[in-house]
C-alpha positions, 0 to 999 in steps of 0.5 A: 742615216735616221729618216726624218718624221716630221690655226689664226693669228691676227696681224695685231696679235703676233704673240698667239700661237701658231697652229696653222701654217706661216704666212710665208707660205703665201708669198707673192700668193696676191701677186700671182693671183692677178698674173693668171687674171684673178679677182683678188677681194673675190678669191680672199673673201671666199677663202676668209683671208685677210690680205695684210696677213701675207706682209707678216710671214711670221704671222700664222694663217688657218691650215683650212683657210690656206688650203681654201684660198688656193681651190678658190683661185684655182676655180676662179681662174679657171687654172686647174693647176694653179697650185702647180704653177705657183709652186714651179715660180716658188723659191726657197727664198720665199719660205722664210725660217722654212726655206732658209734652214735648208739653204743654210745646210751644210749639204743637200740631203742634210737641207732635206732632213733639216726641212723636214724637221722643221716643217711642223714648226712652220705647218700644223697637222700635217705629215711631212716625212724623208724615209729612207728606201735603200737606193732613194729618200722618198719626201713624203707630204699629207695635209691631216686637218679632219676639216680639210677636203680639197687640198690638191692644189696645196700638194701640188704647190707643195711638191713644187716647193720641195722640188725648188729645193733641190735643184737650188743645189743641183740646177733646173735640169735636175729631176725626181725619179718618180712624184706621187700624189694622193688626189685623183688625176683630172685632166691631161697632166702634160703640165706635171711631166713637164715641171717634174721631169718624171713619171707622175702617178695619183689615188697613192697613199699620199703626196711624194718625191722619189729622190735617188740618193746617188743624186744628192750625196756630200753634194754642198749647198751653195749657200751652206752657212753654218752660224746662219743655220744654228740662228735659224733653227733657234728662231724656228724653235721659239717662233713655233714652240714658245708661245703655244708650250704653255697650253699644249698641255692643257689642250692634250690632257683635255683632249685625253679626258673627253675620249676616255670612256670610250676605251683606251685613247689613241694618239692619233685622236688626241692629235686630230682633236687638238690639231696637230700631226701625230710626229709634231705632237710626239715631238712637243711633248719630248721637249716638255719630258712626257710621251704620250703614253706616260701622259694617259697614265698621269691623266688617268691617276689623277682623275681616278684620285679626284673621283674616288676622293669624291665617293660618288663612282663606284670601282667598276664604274671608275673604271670604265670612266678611265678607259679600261676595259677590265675593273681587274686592269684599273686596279692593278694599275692603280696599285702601281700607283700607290701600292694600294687597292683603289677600296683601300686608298679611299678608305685611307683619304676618308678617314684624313678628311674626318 
């Protein structure tokens, strides 16, 4: 089987674009804050968090006010496992689109693939993988916000949610061969062996579950619903791609432009910048018909077009405007273009505007 690779919207406003993470994601967050003795104006205030956006869970809330509100309530209840403890009560249930598109699968590990796929609909910059080691799926998850520092209790609740989805299918005594986590270890972590069932190891390369497949093969979901999950997965695609396609774009090309005179743009840099992961970005851009290389080049020809139309730059200098490194590179491309030097087609467009 092919392995999977997978910021504010106001209540008022529902038709924004998500580029953050589903309020579901914060279901019963306000609940369980008062349960481990929170302060919850103190923990929302800090976090910038407005608490009628978790009664929307379709609303999206900013990836670093999330990660935020979970370190707050974790310093503020003095439970350093707080994220742990929250993800270890957290159902599927809860997670809305998210979770029911794997509760709809047909099996558990079509539930994990699923998941994983529509996890960036649900939740920008971040990676979240299902890759395949022989004997195990190894479900991989890194938040990947350059603003973002603290985000262990978010791993944790995370690893927690991953978890709660496979014992749906095969029951709470079920658990993983190995939890892996990219934050240092702080502290006795009898409470993670204890809701894993396994070894637990941290400073890895980022947050995983090792999952052995003998576990979870043809295994049946229990509420596997296959009209449910095509509805599912059809809201998943407008509610994340819908309202933000017409300016994902303009954001890309954007971003392109701003690094080309320092050479050749990399995908991840044009990710970061307009805040998504690197799959999430090379996913949006195949449904628009480009990858991300093809949309470099279109940038390039038409920012060379409009400069050497313009007369102001010379070649060499064009050039290193467009990231090449070699005038010879510029003009052998653009003679790919338009079967014409770049000399030759501003003479050309100089003599049709006379």
């Amino acid at each position: 089987m092919t392995p999977t690779t997978a910021s504010f919207a106001s209540p008022g406003n529902a038709a924004r674009p998500h580029l953050g993470v589903l309020s579901a994601a914060a279901s019963g967050l306000d609940r369980f804050i008062i349960e481990q003795g929170g302060d919850l104006d103190r923990v929302f205030g800090h976090a910038g968090i407005d608490p009628e956006q978790l009664a929307h869970p379709t609303l999206s809330l900013a990836l670093p006010n999330y990660c935020r509100v979970l370190e707050v309530a974790a310093r503020q209840t003095g439970c350093d496992t707080f994220g742990l403890r929250y993800g270890e009560q957290f159902m599927p249930q809860a997670l809305g689109l998210l979770g029911y598109v794997g509760l709809c699968s047909p099996t558990l590990e079509t539930a994990l693939i699923n998941f994983a796929e529509a996890f960036p609909y649900h939740q920008h910059s971040t990676l979240i993988e299902l890759v395949d080691e022989g004997e195990c799926y190894r479900f991989d998850y890194q938040v990947r916000h350059g603003s973002i520092v603290e985000r262990r209790q978010d791993a944790e609740l995370t690893m927690g949610m991953a978890l709660n989805l496979v014992r749906h299918a095969l029951g709470p005594g079920w658990h993983p061969r190995e939890v892996g986590f990219e934050h240092s270890r702080r502290g006795d972590v009898e409470r993670h062996r204890q809701v894993f069932g396994a070894p637990v190891h941290f400073d890895r390369a980022c947050n995983w579950l090792l999952i052995p497949k003998a576990d979870i093969a043809d295994l049946p979901m229990p509420g596997s619903d296959p009209v449910l999950l095509m509805l599912i997965k059809d809201a998943i695609r407008q509610l994340g791609g819908a309202a933000s396609d017409g300016r994902l774009m303009p954001m890309v090309e954007r971003a392109i432009i701003e690094r080309l005179p320092e050479g050749e743009p990399s995908l991840e840099a044009v990710a970061l910048a307009v805040d998504m992961g690197v799959g999430t970005l090379q996913r949006r851009l195949r449904d628009q018909g480009c990858c991300f290389t093809q949309l470099v080049e279109r940038v390039r020809q038409r920012l060379a077009q409009r400069l050497l139309r313009e007369g102001v730059t010379s070649v060499t200098e064009l050039a290193g405007l467009l990231g090449y490194s070699e005038t010879s590179a510029f003009s052998r491309a653009f003679r790919r273009w338009h079967n014409l030097s770049p000399r030759q087609w501003r003479a050309l467009e100089a003599g049709r505007q006379a």
